[in-house]
Structures are given as structure tokens and as C-alpha cells.
GUROZA-941162 format. One record per residue (C-alpha): x, y, z; residue in one letter. Coordinates in Angstrom, 2 decimals, padded with zeros to 5 digits. Layout:
residues N
+---------+---------+---------+------+
!      px !      py !      pz ! resn !
+---------+---------+---------+------+
!       X !       Y !       Z !    A !
...
+---------+---------+---------+------+
***
This chain:
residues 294
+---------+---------+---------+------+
!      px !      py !      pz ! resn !
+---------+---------+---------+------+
!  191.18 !  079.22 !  037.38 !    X !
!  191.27 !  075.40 !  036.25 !    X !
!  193.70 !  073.64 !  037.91 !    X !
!  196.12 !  071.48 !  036.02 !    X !
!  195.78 !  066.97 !  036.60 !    X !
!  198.26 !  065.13 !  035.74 !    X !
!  197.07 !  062.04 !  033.86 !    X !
!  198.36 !  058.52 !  034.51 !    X !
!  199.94 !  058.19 !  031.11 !    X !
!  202.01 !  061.53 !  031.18 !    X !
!  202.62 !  063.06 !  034.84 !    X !
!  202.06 !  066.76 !  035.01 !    X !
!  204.86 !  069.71 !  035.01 !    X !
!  203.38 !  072.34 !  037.08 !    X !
!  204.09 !  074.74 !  039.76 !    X !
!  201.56 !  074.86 !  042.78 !    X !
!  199.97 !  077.61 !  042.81 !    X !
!  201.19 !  080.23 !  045.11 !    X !
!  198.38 !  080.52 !  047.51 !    X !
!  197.71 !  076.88 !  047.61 !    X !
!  200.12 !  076.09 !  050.71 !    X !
!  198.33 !  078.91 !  052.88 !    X !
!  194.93 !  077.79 !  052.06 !    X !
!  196.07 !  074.21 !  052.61 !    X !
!  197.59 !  074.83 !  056.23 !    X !
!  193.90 !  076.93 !  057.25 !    X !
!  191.15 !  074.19 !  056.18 !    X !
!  193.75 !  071.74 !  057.86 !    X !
!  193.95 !  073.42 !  061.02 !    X !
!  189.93 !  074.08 !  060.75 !    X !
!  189.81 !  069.70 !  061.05 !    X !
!  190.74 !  069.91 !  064.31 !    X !
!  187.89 !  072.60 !  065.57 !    X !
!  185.19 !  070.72 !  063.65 !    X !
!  186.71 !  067.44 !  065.30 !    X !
!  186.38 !  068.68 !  068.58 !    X !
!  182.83 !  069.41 !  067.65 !    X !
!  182.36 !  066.04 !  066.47 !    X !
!  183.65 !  064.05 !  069.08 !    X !
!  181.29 !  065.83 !  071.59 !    X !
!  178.44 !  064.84 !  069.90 !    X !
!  179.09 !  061.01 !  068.32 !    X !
!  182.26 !  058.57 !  069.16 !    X !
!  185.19 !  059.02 !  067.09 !    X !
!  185.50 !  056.47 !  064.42 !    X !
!  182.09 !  056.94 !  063.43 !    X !
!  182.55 !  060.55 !  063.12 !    X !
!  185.68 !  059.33 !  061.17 !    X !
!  183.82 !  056.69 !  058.73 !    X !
!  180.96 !  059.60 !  058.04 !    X !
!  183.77 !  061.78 !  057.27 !    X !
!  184.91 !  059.19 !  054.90 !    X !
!  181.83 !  057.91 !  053.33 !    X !
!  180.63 !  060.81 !  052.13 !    X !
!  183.35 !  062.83 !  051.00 !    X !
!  184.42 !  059.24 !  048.81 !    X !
!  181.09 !  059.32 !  047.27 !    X !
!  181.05 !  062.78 !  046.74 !    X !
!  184.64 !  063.08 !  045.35 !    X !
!  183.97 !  060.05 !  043.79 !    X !
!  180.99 !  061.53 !  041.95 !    X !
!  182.78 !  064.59 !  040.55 !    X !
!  185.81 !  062.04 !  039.19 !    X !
!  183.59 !  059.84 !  037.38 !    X !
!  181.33 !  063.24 !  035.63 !    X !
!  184.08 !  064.49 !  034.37 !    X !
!  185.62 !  061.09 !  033.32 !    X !
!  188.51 !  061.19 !  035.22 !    X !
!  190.97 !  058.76 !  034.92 !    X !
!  191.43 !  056.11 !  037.86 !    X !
!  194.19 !  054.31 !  039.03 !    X !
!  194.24 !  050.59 !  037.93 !    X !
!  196.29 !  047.73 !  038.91 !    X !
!  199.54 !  048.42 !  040.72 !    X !
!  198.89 !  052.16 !  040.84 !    X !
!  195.78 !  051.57 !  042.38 !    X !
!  196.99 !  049.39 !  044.91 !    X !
!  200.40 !  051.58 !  046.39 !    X !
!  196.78 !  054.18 !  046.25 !    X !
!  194.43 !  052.45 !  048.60 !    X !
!  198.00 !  051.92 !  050.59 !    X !
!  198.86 !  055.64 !  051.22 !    X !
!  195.36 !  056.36 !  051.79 !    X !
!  195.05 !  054.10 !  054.56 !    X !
!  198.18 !  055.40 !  056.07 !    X !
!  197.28 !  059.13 !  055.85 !    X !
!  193.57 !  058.65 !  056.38 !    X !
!  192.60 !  055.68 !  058.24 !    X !
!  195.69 !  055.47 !  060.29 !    X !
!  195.87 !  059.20 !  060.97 !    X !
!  192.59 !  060.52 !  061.63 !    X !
!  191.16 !  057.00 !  063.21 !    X !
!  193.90 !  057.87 !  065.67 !    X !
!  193.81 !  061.50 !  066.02 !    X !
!  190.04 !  061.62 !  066.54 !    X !
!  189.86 !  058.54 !  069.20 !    X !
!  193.08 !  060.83 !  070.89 !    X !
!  190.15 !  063.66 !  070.91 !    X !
!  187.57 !  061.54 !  072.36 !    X !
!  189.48 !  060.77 !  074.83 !    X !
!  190.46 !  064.06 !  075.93 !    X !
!  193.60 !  065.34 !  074.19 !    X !
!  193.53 !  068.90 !  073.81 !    X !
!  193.39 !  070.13 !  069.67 !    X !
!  196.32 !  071.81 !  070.08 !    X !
!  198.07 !  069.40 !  071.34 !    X !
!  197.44 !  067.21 !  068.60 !    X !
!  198.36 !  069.58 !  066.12 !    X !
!  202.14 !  069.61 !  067.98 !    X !
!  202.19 !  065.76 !  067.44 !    X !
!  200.81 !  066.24 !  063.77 !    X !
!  203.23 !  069.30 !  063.59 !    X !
!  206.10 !  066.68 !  063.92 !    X !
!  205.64 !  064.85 !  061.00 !    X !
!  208.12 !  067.27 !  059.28 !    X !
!  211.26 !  066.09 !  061.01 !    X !
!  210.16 !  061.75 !  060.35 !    X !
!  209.12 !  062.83 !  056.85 !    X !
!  212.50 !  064.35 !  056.49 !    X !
!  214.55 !  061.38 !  057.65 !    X !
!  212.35 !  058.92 !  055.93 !    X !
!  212.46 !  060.75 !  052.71 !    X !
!  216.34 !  060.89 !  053.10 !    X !
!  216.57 !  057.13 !  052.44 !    X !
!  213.28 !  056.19 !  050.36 !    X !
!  213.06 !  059.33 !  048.22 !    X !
!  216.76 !  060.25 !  047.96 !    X !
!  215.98 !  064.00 !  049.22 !    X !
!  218.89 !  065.88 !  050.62 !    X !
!  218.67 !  068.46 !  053.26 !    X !
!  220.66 !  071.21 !  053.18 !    X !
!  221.53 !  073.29 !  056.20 !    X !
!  219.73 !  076.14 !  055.99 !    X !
!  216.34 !  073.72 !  055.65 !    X !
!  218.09 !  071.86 !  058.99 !    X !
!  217.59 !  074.96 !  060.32 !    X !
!  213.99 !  075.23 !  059.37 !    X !
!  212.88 !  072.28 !  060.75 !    X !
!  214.87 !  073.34 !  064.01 !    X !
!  212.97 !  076.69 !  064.22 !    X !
!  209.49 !  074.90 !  062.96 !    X !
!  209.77 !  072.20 !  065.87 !    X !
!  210.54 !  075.68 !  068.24 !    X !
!  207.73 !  077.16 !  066.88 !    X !
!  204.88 !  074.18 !  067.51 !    X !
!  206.55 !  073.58 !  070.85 !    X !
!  206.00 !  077.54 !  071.77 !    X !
!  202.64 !  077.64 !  070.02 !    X !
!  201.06 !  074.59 !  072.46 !    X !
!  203.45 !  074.97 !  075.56 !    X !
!  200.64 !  076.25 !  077.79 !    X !
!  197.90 !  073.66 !  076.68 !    X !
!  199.71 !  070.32 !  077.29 !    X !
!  198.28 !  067.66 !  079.07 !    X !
!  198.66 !  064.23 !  078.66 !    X !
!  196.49 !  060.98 !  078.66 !    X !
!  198.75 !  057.39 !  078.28 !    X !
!  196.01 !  055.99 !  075.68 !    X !
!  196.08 !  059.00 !  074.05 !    X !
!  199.53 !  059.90 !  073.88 !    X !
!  199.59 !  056.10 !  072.14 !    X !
!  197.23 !  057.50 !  069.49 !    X !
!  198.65 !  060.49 !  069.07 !    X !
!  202.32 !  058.72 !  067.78 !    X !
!  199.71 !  056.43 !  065.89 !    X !
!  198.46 !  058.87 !  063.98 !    X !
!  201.84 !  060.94 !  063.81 !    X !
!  203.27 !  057.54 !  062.10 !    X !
!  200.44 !  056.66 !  059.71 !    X !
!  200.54 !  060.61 !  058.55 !    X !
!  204.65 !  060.33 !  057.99 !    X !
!  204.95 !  057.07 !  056.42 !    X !
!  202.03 !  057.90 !  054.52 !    X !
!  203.15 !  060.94 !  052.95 !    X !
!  206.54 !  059.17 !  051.51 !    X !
!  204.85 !  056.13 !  050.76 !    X !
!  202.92 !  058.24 !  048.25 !    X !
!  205.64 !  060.52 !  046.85 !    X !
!  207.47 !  057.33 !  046.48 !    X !
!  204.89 !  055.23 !  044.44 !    X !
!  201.66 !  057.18 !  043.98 !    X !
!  202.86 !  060.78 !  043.53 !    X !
!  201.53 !  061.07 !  039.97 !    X !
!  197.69 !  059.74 !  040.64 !    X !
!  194.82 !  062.14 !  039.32 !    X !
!  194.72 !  063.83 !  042.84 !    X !
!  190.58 !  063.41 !  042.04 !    X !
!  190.41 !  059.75 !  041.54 !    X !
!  193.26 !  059.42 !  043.57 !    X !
!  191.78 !  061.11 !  046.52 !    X !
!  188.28 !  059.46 !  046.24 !    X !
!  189.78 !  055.95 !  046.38 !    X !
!  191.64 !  057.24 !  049.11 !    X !
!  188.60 !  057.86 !  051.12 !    X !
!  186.47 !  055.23 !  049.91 !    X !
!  189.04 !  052.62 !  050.91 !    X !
!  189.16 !  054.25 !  054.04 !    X !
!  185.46 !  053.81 !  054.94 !    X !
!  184.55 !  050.53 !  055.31 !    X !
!  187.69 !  049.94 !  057.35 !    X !
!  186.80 !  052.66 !  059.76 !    X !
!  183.19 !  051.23 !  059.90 !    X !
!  183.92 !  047.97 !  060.74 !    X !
!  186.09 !  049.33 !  063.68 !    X !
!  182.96 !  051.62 !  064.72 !    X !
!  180.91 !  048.65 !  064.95 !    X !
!  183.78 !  046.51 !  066.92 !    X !
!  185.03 !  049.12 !  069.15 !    X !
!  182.56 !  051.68 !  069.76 !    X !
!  178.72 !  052.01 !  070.75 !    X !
!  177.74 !  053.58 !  067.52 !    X !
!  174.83 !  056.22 !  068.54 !    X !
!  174.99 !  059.82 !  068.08 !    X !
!  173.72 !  062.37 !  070.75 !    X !
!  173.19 !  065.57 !  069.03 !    X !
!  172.53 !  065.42 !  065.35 !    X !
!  172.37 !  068.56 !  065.06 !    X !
!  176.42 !  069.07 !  065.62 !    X !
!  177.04 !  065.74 !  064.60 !    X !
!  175.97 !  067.09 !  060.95 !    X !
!  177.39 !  070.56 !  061.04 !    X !
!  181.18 !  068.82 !  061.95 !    X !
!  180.64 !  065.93 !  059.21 !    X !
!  180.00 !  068.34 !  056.20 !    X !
!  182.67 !  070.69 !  057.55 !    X !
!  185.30 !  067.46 !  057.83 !    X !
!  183.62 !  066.37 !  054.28 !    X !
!  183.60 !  069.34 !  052.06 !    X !
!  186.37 !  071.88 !  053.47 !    X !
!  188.71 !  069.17 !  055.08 !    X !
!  188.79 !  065.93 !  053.32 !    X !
!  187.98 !  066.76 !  049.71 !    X !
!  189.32 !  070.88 !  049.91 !    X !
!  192.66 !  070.18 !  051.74 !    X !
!  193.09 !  066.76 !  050.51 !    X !
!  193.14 !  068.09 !  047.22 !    X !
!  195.37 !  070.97 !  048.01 !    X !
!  197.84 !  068.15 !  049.55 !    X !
!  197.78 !  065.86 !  047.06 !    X !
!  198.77 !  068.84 !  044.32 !    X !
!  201.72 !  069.91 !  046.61 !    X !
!  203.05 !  066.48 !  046.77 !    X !
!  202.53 !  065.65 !  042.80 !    X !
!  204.45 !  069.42 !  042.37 !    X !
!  207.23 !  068.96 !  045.33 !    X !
!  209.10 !  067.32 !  047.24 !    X !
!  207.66 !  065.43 !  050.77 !    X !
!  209.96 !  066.80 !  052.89 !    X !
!  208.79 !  070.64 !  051.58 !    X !
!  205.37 !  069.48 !  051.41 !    X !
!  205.22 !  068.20 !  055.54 !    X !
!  206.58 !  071.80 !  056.27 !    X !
!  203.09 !  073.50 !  056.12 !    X !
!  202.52 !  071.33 !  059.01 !    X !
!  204.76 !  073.32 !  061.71 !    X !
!  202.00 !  076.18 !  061.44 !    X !
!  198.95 !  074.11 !  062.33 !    X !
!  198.98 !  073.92 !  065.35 !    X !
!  198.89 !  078.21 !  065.93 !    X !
!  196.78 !  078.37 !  063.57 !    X !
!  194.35 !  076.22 !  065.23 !    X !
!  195.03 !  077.69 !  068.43 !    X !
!  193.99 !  081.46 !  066.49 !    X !
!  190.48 !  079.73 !  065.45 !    X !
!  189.81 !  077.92 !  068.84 !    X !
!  190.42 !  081.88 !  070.50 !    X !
!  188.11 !  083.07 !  067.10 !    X !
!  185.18 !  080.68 !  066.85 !    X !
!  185.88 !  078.80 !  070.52 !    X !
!  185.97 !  082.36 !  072.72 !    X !
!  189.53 !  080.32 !  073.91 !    X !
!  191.96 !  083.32 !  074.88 !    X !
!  195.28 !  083.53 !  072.78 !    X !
!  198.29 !  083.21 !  074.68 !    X !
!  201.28 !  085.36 !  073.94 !    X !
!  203.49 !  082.02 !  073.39 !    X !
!  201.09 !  080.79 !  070.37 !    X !
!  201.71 !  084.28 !  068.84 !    X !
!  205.27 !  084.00 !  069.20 !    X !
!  204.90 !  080.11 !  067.72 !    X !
!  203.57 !  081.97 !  064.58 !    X !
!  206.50 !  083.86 !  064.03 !    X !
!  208.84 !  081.35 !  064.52 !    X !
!  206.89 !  078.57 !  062.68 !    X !
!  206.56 !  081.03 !  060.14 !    X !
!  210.40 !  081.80 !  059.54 !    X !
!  211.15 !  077.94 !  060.29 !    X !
!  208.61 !  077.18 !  057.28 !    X !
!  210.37 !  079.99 !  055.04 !    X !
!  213.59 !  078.17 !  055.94 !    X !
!  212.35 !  074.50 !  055.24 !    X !
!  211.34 !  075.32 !  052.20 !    X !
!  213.95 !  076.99 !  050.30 !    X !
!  216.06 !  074.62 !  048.12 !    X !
+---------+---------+---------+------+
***
């Protein structure tokens, strides 16, 4: 089924579709599996400017064949903006957080967080209003990351830095894009996203890192995984929920990350499932239901 853009002259009505936010919340859990992967085999930015390089090009490639229309001027500058926030800031973070140790799941609790700042943030930049019942949600989604992770926490000072780096560029991000950017082509849009992203994380590769890579083989198996499933397939999928709704809904999807990344780390990782990250499920789950009602 073709999926509806919005152009830049006349900003699409649509719904999402109703699978979308499901889909979404599994290939962004998957990122953090394929990250681990990564990070084992190359440093972190590195594996974060591959990430970005190629999926730009590729994205990039698609936008201009089927002539697209790209942001210009202003647009395209509140654009590169948000995309540095959600993607350079965030995953530059997140990853270097891996590298040095931080547990997956326990980045997905930090990442699973980003509900509650988006939520006070969008109170006062986006003029959303929370009702009580979606107060509630975001109570029972916070209860649900916290049970999801509480057996897997462990904590590194440097990392825990990155981790709130990341949490911040992911939050103030998302709002700075609903607030300025929220009707870009989410093709164009996306692909300058990641191509502005690039050369920033490659210039931090070469300055902070020893760039070498130690086992191509997963190197390139976690790359086109981060490329084609994570950065263009969920990227999309988030960019459609925030041109369709508000931020504050949007962020909800990300209480449920962080058990579902602890069900694929027991599924492709052999890493057993504790009871608690079942019960974070159902919670998450009924705090997402909750969150999301108007």
C-alpha cells in the first residue's frame, strides 16, 4: 500500500496507519541488538558515521528517483537541526554509552524516558495538554521500563553521562521537529537528516577514536541492519507518526523498547527472560494504551 507524503506546499491529512506504531517500536528496539554487535567489532562513532553515510546516500537516492521534494531555506535548516538532535546527539551518545559497557537494556530505560521530558517540553513549546488519564500512562509506562530493566542495571559514570546525552538530544529533538519541521517529506526530510549527521560524526571518529575495525565480517552485518531496518525503516515510521500526531503520543512507543529488546536479546542473544521484563510488557503496554488516548 503507498503511503501518503505530505508535500511542502500543502501538509498532509492522514491517519498513521494502524500497524505502523508496532512495527516502529520492533526495528527500534532491534538498533540496540545490532549496536551491541557493532560496538564489539569497530568503535562507536564510526559504527555511528557508517550507519549514517550510507543510509543518507541510500535514502537520499530513492528521494531524488522519485523527485521528491526537499526542504529549502528555513525548512531546511530547523531540518538539519532536529536531525542532529535525534541522530547525531542521540545515537553518537547511546553507542559510545555501549562501547563503554552499558548494558542494551539499560539504555533502552534511559531512551524509554524520553516520554515524560517530551511531555513537559511539549507542554510549553507545542501547547499540548495532558489529561489525567495520559498522566497516568506515562506513570504506568515509566513502571513498566523500570520493571522491564530492574535486574540488568549497572552503571558506568562516563556512561551514565552519555546516556542523559543521548536521552536529551532524542527529547529536544523530537519537539524541536513537531515544532518547526513536522511537515517535511519524511523522505527528503529523513535523508538530510542523516546526511547532515555524517560528516559530523566522522570528524569526531577521526578526533576521538582510533578508527580501525576488527571483524568486518560483524562490522558489516550490524551496519546494513542499523542502515536499512533502523535508520531508513524506523526513521521513516517516526517521522510519519510525528507529521500525523502529536510528540507527546508519538514518544509513548518508547516505554516498550526496552522489553522488547530485552525479548530479542533472550531470542537471538540465548539471554534468559526474566519474569520482571514480562511483567514490564504488560504494564508498558497498558501505560502506552493510556498515554495515548486523547
Amino acid at each position: 500500500m503507498a503511503m501518503a507524503v505530505p508535500t511542502m506546499e500543502t501538509p498532509a491529512r492522514t491517519r498513521t496507519p494502524v500497524g505502523v506504531p508496532a512495527l516502529f517500536v520492533v526495528a527500534w528496539s532491534s538498533a540496540f541488538v545490532a549496536g551491541l554487535i557493532g560496538v564489539g567489532a569497530a568503535p562507536p562513532l564510526l559504527l555511528t558515521f557508517a550507519r549514517f553515510a550510507l543510509a543518507g546516500l541510500l535514502l537520499g537516492g530513492y528521494a531524488l528517483a522519485v523527485r521528491a521534494p526537499w526542504p529549502r531555506g528555513r525548512r531546511l535548516a530547523h531540518v538539519v537541526v532536529a536531525g542532529l538532535l535525534v541522530q547525531a546527539v542521540q545515537f553518537g551518545a547511546f553507542y559510545s554509552a555501549l562501547g563503554r559497557g552499558m548494558p542494551a537494556a539499560v539504555i533502552a530505560l534511559v531512551q524509554g524516558l524520553s516520554p515524560m521530558v517530551v511531555a513537559l517540553l511539549a507542554g510549553r513549546a507545542l501547547g499540548e495538554r495532558m489529561s489525567r488519564v495520559r498522566w497516568a500512562g506515562f506513570g504506568l509506562g515509566a513502571a513498566g521500563v523500570a520493571l522491564a530493566v530492574a535486574d540488568r542495571v549497572s552503571f558506568s559514570p562516563s556512561a551514565v553521562a552519555l546516556c542523559a546525552i543521548g536521552l536529551a538530544g532524542l527529547s529536544v529533538g523530537t519537539v524541536y521537529q513537531k515544532r518547526f519541521a513536522s511537515d517535511m517529506d519524511v523522505r527528503t526530510g529523513t535523508a538530510v537528516q542523516f546526511l547532515a549527521g555524517a560528516p559530523v560524526m566522522g570528524l569526531a571518529a577521526l578526533l576521538l577514536e582510533t578508527p580501525r575495525v576488527a571483524d568486518w565480517g560483524a562490522f558489516g552485518g550490524a551496519v546494513a541492519w542499523l542502515v536499512l531496518v533502523n535508520s531508513i525503516g524506523a526513521f521513516l515510521l517516526l517521522n510519519t507518526m510525528l507529521r500525523d500526531a502529536p510528540a507527546s503520543r508519538v514518544s509513548t512507543m518508547f516505554f516498550l523498547t526496552p522489553a522488547v529488546t530485552a525479548v530479542m536479546a533472550w531470542l537471538l542473544a540465548g539471554q534468559a527472560l526474566h519474569p520482571l521484563a514480562v511483567a514490564g510488557l504488560v504494564v508498558g503496554g497498558a501505560g502506552v494504551f493510556l498515554a495515548a488516548r486523547r
